[in-house]
PDB file of N, CA, C and O in Angstrom, chain B, residues numbered from 101:
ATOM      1  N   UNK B 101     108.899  74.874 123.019  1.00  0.00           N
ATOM      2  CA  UNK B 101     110.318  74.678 122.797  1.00  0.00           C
ATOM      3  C   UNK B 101     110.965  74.039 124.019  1.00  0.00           C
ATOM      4  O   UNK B 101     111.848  73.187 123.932  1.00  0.00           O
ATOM      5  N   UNK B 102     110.334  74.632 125.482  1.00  0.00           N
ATOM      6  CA  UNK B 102     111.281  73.552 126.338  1.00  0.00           C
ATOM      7  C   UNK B 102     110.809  72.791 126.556  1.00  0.00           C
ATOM      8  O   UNK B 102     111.524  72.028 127.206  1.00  0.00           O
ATOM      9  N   UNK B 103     109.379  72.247 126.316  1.00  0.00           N
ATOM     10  CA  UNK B 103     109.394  70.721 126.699  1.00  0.00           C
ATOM     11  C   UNK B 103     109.787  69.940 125.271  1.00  0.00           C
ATOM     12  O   UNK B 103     109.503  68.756 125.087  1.00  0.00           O
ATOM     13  N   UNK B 104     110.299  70.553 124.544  1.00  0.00           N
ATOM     14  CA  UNK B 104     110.859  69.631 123.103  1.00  0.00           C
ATOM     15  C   UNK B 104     112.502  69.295 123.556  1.00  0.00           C
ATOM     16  O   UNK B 104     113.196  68.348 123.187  1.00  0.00           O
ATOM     17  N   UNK B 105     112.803  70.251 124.348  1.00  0.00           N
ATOM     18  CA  UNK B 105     114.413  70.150 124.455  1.00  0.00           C
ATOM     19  C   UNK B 105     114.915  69.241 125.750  1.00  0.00           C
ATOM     20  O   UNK B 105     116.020  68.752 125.985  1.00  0.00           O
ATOM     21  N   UNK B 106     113.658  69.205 126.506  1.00  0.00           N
ATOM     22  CA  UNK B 106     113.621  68.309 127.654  1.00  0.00           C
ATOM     23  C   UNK B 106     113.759  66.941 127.159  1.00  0.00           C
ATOM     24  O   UNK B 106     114.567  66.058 127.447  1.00  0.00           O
ATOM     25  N   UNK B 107     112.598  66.984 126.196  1.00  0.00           N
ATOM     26  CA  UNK B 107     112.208  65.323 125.957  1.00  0.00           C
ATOM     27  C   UNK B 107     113.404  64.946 124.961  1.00  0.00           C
ATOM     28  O   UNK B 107     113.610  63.767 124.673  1.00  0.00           O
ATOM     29  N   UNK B 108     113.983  65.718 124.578  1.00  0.00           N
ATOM     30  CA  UNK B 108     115.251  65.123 123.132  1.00  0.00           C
ATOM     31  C   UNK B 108     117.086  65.501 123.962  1.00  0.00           C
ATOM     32  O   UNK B 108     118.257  65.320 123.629  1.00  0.00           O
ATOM     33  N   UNK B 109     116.372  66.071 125.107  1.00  0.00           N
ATOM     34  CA  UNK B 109     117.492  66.293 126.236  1.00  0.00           C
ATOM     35  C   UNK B 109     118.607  67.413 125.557  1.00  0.00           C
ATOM     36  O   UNK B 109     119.795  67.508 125.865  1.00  0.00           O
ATOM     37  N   UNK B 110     118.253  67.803 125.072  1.00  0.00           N
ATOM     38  CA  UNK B 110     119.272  69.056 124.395  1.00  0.00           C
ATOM     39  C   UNK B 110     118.622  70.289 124.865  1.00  0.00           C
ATOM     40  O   UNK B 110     117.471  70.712 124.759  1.00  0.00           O
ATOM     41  N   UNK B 111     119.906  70.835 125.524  1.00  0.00           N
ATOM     42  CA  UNK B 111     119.766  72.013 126.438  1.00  0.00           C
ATOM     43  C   UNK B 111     119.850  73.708 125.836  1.00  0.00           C
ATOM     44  O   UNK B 111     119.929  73.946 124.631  1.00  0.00           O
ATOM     45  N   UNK B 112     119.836  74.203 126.319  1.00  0.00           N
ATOM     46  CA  UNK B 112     119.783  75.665 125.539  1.00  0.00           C
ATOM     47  C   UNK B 112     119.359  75.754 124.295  1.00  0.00           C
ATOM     48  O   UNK B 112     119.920  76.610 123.610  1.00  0.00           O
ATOM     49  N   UNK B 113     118.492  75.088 123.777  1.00  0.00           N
ATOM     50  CA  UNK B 113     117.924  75.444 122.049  1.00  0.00           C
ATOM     51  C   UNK B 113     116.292  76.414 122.597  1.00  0.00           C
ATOM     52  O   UNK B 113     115.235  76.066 123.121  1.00  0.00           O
ATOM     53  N   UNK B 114     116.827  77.637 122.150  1.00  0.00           N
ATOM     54  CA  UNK B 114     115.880  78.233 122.340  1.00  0.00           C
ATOM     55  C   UNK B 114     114.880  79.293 120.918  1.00  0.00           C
ATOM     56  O   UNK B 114     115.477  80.277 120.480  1.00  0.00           O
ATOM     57  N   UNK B 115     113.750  79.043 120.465  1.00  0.00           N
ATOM     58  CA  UNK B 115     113.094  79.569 119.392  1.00  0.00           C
ATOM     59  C   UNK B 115     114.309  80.461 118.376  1.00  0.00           C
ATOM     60  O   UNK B 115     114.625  80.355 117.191  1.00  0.00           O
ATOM     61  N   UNK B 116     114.786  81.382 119.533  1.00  0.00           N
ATOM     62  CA  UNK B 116     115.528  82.463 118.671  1.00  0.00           C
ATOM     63  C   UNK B 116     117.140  81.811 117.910  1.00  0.00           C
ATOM     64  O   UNK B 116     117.933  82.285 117.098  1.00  0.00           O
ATOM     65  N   UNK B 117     117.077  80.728 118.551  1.00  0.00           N
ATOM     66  CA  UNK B 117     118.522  79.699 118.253  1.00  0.00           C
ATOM     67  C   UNK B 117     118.074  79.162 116.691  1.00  0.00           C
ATOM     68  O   UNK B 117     118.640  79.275 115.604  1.00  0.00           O
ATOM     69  N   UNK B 118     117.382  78.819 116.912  1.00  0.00           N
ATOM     70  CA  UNK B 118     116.412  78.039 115.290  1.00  0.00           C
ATOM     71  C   UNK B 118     116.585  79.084 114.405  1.00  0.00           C
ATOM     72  O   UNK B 118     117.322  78.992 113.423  1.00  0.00           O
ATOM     73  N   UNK B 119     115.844  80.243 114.738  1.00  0.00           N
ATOM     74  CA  UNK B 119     115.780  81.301 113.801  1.00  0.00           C
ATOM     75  C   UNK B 119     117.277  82.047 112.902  1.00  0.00           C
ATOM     76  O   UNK B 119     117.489  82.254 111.708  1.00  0.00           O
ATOM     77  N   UNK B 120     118.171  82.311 114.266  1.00  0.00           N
ATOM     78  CA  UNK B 120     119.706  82.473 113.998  1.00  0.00           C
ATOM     79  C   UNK B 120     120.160  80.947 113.016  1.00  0.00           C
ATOM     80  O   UNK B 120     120.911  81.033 112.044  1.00  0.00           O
ATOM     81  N   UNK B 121     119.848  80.261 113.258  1.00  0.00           N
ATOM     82  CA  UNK B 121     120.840  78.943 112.078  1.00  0.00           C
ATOM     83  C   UNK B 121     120.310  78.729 111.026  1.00  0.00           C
ATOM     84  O   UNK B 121     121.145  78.476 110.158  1.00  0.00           O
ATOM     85  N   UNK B 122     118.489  78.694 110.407  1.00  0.00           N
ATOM     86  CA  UNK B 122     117.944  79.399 109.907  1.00  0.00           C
ATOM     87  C   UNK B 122     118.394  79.775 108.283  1.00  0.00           C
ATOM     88  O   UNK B 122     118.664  79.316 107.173  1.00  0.00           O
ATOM     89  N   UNK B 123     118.226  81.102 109.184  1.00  0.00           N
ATOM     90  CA  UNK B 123     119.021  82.616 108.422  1.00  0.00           C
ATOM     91  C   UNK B 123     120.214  82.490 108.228  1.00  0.00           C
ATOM     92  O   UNK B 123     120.576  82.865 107.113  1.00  0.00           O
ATOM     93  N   UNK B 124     121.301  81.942 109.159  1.00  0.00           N
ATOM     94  CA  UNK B 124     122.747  81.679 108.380  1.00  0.00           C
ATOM     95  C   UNK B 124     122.984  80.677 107.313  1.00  0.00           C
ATOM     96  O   UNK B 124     123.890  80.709 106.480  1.00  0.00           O
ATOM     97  N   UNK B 125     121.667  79.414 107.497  1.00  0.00           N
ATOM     98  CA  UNK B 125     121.594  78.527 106.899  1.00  0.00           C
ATOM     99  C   UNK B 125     121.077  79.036 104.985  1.00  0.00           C
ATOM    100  O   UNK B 125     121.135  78.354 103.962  1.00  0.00           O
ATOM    101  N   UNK B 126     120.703  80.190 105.156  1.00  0.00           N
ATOM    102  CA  UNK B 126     119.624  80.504 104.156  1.00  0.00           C
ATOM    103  C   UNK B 126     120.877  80.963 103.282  1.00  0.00           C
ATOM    104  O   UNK B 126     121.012  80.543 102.132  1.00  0.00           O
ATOM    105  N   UNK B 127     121.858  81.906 103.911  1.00  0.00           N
ATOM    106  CA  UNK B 127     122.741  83.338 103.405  1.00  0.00           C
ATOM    107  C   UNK B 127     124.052  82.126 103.345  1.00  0.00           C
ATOM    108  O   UNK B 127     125.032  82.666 102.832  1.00  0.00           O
ATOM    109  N   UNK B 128     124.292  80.918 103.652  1.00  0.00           N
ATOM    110  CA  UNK B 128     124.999  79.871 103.202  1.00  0.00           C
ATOM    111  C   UNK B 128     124.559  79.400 101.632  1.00  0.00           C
ATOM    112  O   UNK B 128     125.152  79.420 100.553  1.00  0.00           O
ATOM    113  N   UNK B 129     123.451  79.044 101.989  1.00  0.00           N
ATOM    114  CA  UNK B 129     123.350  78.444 100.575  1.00  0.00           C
ATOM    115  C   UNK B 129     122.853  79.750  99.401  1.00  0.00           C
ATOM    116  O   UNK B 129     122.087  79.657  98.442  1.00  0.00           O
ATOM    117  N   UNK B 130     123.430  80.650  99.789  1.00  0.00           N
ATOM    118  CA  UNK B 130     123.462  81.499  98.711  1.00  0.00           C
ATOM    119  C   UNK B 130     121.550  82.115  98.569  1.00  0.00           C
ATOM    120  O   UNK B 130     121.147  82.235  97.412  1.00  0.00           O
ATOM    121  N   UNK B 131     120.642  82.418  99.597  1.00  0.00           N
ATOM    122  CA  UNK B 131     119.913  82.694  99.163  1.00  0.00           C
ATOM    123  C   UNK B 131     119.542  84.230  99.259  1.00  0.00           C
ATOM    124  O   UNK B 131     120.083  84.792 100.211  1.00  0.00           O
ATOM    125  N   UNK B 132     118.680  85.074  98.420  1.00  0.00           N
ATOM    126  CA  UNK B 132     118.978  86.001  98.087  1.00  0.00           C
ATOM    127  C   UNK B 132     118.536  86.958  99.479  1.00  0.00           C
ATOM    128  O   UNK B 132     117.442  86.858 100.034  1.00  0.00           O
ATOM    129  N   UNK B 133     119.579  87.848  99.881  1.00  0.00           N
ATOM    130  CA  UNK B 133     119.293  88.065 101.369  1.00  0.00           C
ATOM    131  C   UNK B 133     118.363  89.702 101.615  1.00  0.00           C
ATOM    132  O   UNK B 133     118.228  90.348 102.654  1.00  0.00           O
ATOM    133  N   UNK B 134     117.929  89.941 100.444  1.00  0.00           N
ATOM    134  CA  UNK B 134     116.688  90.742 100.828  1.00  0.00           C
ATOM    135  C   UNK B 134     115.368  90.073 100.942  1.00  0.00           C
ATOM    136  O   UNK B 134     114.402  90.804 101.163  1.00  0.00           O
ATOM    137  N   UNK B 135     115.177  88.785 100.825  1.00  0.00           N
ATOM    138  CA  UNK B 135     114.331  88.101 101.165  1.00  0.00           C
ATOM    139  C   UNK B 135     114.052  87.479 102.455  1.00  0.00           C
ATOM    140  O   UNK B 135     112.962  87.198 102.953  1.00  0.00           O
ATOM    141  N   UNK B 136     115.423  87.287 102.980  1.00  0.00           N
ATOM    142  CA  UNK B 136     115.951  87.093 104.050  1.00  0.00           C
ATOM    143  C   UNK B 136     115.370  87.966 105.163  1.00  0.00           C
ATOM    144  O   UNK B 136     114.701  87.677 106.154  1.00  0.00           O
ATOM    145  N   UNK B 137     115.816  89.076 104.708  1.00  0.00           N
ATOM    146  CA  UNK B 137     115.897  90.532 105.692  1.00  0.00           C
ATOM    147  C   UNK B 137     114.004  90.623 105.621  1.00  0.00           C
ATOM    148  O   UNK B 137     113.267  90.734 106.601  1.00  0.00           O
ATOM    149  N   UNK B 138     113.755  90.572 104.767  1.00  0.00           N
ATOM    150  CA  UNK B 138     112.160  90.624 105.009  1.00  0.00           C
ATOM    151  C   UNK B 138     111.873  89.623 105.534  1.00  0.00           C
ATOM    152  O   UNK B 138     111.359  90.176 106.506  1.00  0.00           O
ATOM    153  N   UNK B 139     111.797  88.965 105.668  1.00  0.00           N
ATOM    154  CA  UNK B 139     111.082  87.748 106.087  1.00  0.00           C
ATOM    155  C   UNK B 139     111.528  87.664 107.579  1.00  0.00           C
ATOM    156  O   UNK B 139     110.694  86.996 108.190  1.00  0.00           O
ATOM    157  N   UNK B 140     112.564  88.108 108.415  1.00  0.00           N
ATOM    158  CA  UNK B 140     112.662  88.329 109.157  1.00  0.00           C
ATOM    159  C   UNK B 140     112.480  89.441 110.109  1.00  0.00           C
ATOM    160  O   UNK B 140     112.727  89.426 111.315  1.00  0.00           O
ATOM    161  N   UNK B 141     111.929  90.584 109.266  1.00  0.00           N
ATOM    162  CA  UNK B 141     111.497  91.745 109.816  1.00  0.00           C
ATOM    163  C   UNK B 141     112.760  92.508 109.812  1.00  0.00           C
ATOM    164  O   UNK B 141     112.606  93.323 110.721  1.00  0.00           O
ATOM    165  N   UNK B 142     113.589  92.638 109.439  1.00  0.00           N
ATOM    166  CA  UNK B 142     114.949  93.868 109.761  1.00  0.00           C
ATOM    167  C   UNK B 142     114.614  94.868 108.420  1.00  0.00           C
ATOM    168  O   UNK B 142     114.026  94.683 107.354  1.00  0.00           O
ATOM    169  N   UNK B 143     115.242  95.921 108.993  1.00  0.00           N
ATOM    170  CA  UNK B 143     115.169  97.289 108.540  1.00  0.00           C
ATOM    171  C   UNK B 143     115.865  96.750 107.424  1.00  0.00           C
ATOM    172  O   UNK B 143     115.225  96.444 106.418  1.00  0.00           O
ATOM    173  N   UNK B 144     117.243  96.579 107.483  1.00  0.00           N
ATOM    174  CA  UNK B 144     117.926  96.441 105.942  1.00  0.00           C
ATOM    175  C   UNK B 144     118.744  94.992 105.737  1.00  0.00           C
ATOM    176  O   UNK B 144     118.759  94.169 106.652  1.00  0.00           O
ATOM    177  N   UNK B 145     119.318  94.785 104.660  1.00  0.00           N
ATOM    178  CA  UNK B 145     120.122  93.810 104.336  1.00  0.00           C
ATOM    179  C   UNK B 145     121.283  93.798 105.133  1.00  0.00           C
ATOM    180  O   UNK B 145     121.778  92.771 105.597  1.00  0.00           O
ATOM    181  N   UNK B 146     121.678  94.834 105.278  1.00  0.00           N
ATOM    182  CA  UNK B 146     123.012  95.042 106.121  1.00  0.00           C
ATOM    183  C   UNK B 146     122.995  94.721 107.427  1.00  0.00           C
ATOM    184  O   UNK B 146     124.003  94.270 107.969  1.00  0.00           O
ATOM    185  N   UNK B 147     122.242  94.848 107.858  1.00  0.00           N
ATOM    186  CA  UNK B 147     121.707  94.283 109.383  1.00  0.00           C
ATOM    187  C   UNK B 147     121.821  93.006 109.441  1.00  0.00           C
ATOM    188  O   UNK B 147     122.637  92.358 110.096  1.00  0.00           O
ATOM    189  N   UNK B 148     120.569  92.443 108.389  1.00  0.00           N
ATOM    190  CA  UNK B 148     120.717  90.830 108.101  1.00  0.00           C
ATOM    191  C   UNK B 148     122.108  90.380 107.847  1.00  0.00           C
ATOM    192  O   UNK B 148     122.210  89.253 108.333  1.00  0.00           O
ATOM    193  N   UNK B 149     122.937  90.657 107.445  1.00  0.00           N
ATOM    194  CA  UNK B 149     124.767  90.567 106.731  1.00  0.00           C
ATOM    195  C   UNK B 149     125.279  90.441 108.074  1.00  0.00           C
ATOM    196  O   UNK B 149     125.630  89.326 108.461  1.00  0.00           O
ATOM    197  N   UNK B 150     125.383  91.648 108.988  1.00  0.00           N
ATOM    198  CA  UNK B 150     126.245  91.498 109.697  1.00  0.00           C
ATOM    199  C   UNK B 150     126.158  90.374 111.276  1.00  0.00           C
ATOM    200  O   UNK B 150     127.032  89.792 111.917  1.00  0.00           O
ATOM    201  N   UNK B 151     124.296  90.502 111.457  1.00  0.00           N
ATOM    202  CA  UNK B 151     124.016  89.396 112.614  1.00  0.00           C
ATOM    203  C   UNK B 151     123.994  87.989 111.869  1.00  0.00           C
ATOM    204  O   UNK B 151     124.469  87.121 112.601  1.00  0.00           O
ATOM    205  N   UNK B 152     123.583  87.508 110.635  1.00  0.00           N
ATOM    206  CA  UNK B 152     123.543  86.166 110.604  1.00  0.00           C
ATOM    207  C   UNK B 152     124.532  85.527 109.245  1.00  0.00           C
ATOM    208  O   UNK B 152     124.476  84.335 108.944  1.00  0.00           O
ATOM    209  N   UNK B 153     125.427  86.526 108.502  1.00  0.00           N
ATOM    210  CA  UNK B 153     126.048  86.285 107.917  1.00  0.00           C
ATOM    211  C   UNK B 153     127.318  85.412 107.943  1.00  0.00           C
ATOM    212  O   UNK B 153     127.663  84.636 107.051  1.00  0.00           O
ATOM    213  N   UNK B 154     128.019  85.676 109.204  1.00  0.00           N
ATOM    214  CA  UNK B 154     129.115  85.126 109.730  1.00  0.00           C
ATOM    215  C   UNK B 154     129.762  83.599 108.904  1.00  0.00           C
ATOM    216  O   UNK B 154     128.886  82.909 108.383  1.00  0.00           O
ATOM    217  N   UNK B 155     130.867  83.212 108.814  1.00  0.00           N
ATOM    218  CA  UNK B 155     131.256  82.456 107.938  1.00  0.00           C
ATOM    219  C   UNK B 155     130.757  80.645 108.927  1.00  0.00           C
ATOM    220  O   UNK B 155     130.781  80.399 110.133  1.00  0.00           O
ATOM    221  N   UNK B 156     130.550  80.170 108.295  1.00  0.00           N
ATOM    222  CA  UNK B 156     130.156  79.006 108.911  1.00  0.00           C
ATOM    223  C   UNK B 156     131.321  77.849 108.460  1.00  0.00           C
ATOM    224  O   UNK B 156     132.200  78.365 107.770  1.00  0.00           O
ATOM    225  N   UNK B 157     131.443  76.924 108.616  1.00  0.00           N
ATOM    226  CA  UNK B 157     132.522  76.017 108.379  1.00  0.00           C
ATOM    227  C   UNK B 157     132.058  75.449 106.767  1.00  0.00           C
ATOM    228  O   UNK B 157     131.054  74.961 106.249  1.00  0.00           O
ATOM    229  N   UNK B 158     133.885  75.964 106.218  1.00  0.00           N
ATOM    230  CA  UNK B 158     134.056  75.092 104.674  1.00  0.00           C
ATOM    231  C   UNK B 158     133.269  76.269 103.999  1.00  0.00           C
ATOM    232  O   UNK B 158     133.099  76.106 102.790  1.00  0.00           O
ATOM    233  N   UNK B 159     132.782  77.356 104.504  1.00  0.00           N
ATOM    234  CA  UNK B 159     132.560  78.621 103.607  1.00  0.00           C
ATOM    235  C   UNK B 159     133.823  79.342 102.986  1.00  0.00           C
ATOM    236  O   UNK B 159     133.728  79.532 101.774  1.00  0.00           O
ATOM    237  N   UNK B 160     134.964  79.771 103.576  1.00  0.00           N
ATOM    238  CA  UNK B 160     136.182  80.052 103.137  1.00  0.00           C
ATOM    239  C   UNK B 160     137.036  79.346 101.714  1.00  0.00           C
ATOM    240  O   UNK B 160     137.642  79.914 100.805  1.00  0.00           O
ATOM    241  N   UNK B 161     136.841  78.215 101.914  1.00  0.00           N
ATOM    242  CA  UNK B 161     137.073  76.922 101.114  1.00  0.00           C
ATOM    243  C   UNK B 161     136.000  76.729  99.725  1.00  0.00           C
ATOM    244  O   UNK B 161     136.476  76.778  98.591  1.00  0.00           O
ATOM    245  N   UNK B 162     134.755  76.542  99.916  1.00  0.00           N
ATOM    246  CA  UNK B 162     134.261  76.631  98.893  1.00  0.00           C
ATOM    247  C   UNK B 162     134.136  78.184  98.061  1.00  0.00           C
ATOM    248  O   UNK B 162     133.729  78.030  96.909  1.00  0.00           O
ATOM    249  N   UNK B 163     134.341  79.257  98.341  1.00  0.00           N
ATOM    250  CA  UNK B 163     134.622  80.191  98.099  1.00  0.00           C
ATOM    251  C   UNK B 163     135.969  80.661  97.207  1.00  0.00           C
ATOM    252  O   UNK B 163     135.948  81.157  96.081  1.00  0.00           O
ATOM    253  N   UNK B 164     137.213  80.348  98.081  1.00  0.00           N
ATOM    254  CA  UNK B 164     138.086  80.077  97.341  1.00  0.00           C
ATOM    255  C   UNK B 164     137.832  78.944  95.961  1.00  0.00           C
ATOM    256  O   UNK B 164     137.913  79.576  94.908  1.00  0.00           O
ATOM    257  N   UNK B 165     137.625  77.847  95.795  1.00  0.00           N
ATOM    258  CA  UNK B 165     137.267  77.139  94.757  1.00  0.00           C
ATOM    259  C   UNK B 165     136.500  77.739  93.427  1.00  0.00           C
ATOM    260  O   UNK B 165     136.622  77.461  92.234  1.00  0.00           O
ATOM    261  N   UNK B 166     135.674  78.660  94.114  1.00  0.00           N
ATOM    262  CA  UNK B 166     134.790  78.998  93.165  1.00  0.00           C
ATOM    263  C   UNK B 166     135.592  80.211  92.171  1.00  0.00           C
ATOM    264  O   UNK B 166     135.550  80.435  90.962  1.00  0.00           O
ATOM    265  N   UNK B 167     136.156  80.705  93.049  1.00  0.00           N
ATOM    266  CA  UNK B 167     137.228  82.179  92.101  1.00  0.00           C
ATOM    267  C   UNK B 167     138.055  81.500  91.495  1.00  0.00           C
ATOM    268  O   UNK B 167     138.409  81.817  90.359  1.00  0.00           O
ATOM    269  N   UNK B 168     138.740  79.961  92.403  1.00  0.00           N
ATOM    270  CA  UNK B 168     139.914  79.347  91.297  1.00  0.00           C
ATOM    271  C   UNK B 168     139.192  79.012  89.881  1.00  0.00           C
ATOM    272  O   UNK B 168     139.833  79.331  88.879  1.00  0.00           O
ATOM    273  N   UNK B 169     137.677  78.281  89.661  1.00  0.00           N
ATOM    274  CA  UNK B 169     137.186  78.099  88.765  1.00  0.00           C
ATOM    275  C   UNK B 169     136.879  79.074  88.106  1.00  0.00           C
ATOM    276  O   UNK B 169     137.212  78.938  86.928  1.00  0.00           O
ATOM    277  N   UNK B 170     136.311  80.159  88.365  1.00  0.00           N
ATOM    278  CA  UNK B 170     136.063  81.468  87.889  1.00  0.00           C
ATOM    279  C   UNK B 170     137.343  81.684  86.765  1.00  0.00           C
ATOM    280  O   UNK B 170     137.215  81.578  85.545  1.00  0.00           O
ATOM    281  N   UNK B 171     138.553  81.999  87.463  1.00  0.00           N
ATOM    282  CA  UNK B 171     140.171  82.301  86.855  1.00  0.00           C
ATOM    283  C   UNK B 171     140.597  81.601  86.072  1.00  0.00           C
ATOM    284  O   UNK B 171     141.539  81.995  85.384  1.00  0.00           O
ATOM    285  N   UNK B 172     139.930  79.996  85.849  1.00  0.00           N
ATOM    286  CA  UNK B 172     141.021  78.792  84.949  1.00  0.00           C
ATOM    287  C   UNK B 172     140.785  79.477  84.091  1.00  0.00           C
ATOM    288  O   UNK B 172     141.760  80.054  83.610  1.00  0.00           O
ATOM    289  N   UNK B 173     139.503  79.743  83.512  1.00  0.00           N
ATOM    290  CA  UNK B 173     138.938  79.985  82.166  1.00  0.00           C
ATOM    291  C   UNK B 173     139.711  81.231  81.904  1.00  0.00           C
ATOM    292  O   UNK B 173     140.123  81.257  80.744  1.00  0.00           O
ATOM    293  N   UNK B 174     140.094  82.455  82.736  1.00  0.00           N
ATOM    294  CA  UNK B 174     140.468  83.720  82.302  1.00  0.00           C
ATOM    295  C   UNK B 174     142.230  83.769  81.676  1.00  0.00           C
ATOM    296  O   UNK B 174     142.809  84.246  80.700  1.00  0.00           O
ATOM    297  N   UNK B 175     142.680  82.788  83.173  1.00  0.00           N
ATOM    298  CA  UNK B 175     144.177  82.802  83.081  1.00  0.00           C
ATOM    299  C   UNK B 175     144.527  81.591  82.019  1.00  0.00           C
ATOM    300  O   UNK B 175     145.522  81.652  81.296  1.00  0.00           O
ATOM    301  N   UNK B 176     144.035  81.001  82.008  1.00  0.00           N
ATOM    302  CA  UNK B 176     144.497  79.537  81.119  1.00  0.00           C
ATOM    303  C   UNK B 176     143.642  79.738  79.681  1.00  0.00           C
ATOM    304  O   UNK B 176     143.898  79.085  78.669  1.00  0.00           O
ATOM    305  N   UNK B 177     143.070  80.287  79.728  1.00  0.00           N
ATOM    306  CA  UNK B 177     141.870  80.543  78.096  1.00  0.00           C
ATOM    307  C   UNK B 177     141.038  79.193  78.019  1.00  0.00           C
ATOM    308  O   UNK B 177     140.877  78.370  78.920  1.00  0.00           O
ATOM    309  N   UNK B 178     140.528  79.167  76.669  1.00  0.00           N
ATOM    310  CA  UNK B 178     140.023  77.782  76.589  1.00  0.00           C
ATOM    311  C   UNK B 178     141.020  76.717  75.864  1.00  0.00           C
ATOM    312  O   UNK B 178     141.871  77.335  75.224  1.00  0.00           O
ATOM    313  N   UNK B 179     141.151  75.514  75.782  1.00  0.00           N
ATOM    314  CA  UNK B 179     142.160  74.628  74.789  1.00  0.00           C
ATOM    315  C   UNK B 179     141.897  75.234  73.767  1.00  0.00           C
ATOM    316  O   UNK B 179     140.776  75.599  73.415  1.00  0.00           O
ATOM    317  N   UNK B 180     143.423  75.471  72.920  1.00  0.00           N
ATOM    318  CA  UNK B 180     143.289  75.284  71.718  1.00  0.00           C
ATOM    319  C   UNK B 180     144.386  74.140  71.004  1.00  0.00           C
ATOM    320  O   UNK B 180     145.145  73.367  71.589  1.00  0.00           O
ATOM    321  N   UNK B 181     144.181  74.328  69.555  1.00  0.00           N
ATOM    322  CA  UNK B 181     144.839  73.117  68.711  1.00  0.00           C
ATOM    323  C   UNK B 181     146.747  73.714  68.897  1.00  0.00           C
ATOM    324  O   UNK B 181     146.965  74.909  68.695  1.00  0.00           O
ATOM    325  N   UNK B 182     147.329  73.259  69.080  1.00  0.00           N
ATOM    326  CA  UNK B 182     149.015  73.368  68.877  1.00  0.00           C
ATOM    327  C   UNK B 182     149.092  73.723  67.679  1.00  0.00           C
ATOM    328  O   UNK B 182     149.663  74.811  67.613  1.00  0.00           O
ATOM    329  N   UNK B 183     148.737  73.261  66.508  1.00  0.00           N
ATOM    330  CA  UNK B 183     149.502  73.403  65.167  1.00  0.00           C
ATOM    331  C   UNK B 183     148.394  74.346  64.103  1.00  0.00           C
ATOM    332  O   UNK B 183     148.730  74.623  62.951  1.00  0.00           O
TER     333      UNK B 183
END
């Protein structure tokens, strides 16, 4: 790892840095995080949740979107005919 970070000149990337973005990268795209938690060796999911869960950018946002879509259908129903 440091002679990779030497030669590409990027400083502080260290094994455990990969692993942390990773795992946030994984629990971003929605993947299922007891798989996660195993595969990384932690005792529980909750562990995994609280060290690599953290919101990453445009998570807030696509989130919100997804409940507005969730709601059209509930609050608005489906089209129907006027007459």
């Amino acid at each position: 790892m440091r002679q990779a970070g030497q030669t590409s000149r990027i400083g502080g990337v260290h094994l455990h840095t990969l692993r942390h973005t990773l795992a946030s990268m994984l629990i971003q795209q929605g993947e299922n995080t007891k798989s996660i938690s195993e595969r990384l060796g932690h005792s529980s999911t909750a562990f995994t949740n609280d060290v690599y869960g953290h919101l990453m950018p445009g998570m807030e946002e696509a989130t919100a979107a997804k409940v507005n879509a969730a709601l059209e259908g509930v609050i608005i129903g489906p089209a129907r005919p006027l007459s």
